[in-house]
Structures are given as C-alpha cells and as structure tokens.
N, C-alpha and C positions, 0 to 999 in steps of 0.2 A: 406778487408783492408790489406795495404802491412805489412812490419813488420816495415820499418819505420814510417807508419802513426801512429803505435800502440804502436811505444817505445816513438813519440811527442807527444803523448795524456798521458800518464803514466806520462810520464817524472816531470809535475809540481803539481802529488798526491806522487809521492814518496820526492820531492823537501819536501813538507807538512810534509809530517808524519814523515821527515829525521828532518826539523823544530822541530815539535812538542815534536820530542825525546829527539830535544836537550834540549829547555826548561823545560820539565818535570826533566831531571838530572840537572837542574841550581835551579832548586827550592828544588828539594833534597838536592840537595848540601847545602843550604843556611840554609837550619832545620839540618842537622848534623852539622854544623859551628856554628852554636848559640848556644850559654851556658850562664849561666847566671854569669857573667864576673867579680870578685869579685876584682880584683888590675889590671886600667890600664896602660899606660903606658902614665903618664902626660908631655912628651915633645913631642907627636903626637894629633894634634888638629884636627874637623872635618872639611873639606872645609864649607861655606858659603853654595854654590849648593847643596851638599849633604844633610845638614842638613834640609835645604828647602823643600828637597822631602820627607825627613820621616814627615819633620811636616806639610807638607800636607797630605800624608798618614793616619794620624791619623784624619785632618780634614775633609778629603773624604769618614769616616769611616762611616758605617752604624751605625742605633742605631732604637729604640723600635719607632715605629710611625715619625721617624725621628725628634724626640725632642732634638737629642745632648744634654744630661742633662751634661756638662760638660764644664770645662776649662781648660786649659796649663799653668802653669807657668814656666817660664827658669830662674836657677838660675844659675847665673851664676859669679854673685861677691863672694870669698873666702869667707869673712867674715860671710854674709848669710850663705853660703855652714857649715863652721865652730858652728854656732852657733845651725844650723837643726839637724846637726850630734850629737850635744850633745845628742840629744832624739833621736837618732836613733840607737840603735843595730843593725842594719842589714845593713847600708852603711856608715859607717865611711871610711873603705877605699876606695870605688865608689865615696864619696862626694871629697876627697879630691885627686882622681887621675884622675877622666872623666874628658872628653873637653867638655861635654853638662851634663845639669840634668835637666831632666822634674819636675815637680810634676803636676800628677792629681788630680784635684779639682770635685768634685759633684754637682752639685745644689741641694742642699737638701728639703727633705717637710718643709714647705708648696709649694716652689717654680713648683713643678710638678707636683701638682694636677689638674684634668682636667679642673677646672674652674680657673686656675692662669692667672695672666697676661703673666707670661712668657711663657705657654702655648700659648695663643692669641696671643703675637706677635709671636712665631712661625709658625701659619700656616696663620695667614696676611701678615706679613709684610717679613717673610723670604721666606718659600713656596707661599705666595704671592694665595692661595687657592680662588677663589670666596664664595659670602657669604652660600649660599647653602651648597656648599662643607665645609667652617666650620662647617657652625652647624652639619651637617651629620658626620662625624671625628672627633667634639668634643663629640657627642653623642656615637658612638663607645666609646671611650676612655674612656668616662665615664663610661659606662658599663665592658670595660675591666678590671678598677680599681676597682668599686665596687661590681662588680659579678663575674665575669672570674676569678680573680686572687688574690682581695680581698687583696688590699693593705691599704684600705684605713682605717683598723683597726688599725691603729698605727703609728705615723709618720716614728718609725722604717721601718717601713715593705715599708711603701713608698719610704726612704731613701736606703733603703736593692736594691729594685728595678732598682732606679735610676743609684747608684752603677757599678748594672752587667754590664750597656751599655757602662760604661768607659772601661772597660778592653776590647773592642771589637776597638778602636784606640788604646791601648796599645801593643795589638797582633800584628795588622798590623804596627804600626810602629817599632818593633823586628824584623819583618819579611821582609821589606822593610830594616833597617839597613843591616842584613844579607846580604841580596843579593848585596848590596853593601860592603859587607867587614868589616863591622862597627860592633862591638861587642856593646854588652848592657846589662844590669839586671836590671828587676824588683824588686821592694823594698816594703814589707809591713810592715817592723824591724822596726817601730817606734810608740811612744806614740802620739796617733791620737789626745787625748785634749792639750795634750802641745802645737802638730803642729801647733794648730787650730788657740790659742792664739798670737801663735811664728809667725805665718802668718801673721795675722789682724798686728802685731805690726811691722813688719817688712817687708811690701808688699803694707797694705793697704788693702786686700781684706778683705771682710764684712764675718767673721764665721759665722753669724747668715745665710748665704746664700749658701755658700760654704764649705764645711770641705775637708779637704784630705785624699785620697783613696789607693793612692800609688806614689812611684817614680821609677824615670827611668833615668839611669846609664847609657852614652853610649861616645862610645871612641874604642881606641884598646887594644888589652890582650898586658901584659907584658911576660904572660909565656901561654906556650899552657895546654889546659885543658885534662883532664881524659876523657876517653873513654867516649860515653853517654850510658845512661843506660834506656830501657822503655821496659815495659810491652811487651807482642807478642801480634800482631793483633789478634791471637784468643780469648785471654782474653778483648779484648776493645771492637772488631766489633762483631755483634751479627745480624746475619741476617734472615729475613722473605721472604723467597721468594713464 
C-alpha cells in the first residue's frame, strides 16, 4: 500500500476521533457552565426553539419500566409565580427573575401500582404492547413492586419511588439547557402541602393524583458564579476490575 492509499484510509478515523474530542469537551464544557443559577437576568427571555428542546428532553427522558410517572407544568404568569414563592424559601428570586419555570408533578400511589389504570393505559395504548406482552410486564412489575423492592408496604414508599424517575428529566433538561447556554436551578425550598393546595387552586390539577417534587429555574445568570466545587473522582468512582 502506497503512503497515499494509507494517509486516504486514516484520513476519515482521525476526521472521527478529531469529532469525538471535540464533543467530549462540549459536553465538559456544558457540566462546568451549569450552577445552580440563583438571580437571573429578567430582560433576557428563552427563544420558543430552545425551550422546545429542553422540554422535549425531558420528555424523551427515560424512566422505571417506561411508566413516565410524571408531569410538567410552566408557570409562567407573575402572579402564579408570586403567589408559589410565598411557600418557597428556595426560589423567590428564580420565580421572580427566570424567563421559564417548570414544576415537577408525581403521580402519586395509588396511581402506580402495577394493577392501576394508568399503568394499563400505559403499556396499551401508549407503548401500544400486544396483549401477551402486557400481562407478561405487568407481571414483572408486579413482582418488582412486591418482592424486589417492596414498595408496596406503604403508599409512601410507592410515592418515594415514583418520585426518583422525575429527577432523571430534570437532569436531562439541566444538561440540555447547558449545552445551549441556558442557565437553570433546581428547587426543593418549598412547603410541599401548601404547594399541593396552591396548585389544585390555582392550576386545576387534581393533588389527590399529583403532588410536587421540585421546580426548575431557567434563564440567564445576571452575575457569573464561583468557582465549582466536587468531590475528586477517587472519592466517588470505586472500581472492580
């Protein structure tokens, strides 16, 4: 093989891994640009497009059996915004400077138990499963809940559950903001039975089916943030090889 054959055959693996580098530091980039965004700057608003792909992000997000035990709401009228923050220590100045604010909602037990309806329409009519394949995955699940993991001792524990698969769209839509520019914070500063109330009266959603988990803060920084600060890989990663 000449040296020219051998620098056109290379030529579109180094093109690759020249690729690959670069997105591995875009995505770097994007996890040290993220902080959790406490005052932003309320005469910069989020484009339409943009906003579209975090909250699809968050709806493309994985979840436990792919039950998406959750909902979104966008608050987006002051007055709402004003009224939320009264019960919230943790984002009075996020409700009252961001150009979007989420709140994550739950479906709470009974809603996710393996024999619910909204389980059933899930793997009918959204996964659209053959009838085999339900009962097979509904029996799974069943045993996940009441053997494997033993939720079904308390509606807590099932709610506990339901819960952790919200924060896994919250991640991803942080992390999708980031990479676009967009700053955000996560919010757990508030009184979760007031919200509850505060919602149903002010939204319409049903608390007997829904509670809130957290919100989400997103816009631009007014001022840049402090250094970050984490743990060293030897202290987190722990390996078996």
């Amino acid at each position: 093989m000449s040296t020219h054959e051998a620098a056109t055959q290379s030529a579109p693996n180094n093109h690759a891994d020249s690729g690959q580098q670069t997105l591995r530091q875009q995505i770097l980039q994007a996890f040290h640009f993220r902080h959790a965004c406490k005052t932003f700057d309320p005469a910069r608003k989020i484009s339409s497009e943009d906003f579209a792909t975090i909250i699809e992000a968050g709806r493309l997000s994985p979840s436990s059996f792919g039950f998406e035990p959750w909902q979104f709401l966008l608050i987006q009228n002051p007055q709402l915004r004003a009224q939320l923050s009264e019960n919230s220590w943790g984002g009075k100045r996020q409700f009252a400077s961001a150009s979007h604010v989420l709140i994550g909602m739950v479906r709470c037990a009974p809603g996710v138990r393996h024999d619910s309806d909204y389980i059933r329409h899930m793997m009918t009519e959204v996964q659209q499963l053959p009838a085999e394949v339900v009962s097979a995955k509904g029996g799974f699940f069943r045993t996940f809940q009441e053997q494997d993991f033993n939720l079904l001792e308390s509606e807590r524990s099932l709610t506990d559950w339901a819960t952790h698969q919200t924060y896994l769209p919250l991640a991803n839509m942080m992390t999708v903001a980031a990479l676009l520019g967009i700053d955000s914070c996560p919010i757990e500063g508030f009184v979760q039975n007031v919200w509850e109330q505060q919602l149903q009266e002010l939204t319409g959603i049903d608390n007997t089916l829904f509670k809130p988990v957290w919100a989400l803060a997103l816009g631009y920084r007014l001022t840049e943030p402090g250094e970050k600060t984490r743990r060293p890989l030897g202290d987190v990663l722990h390996r078996f090889d």
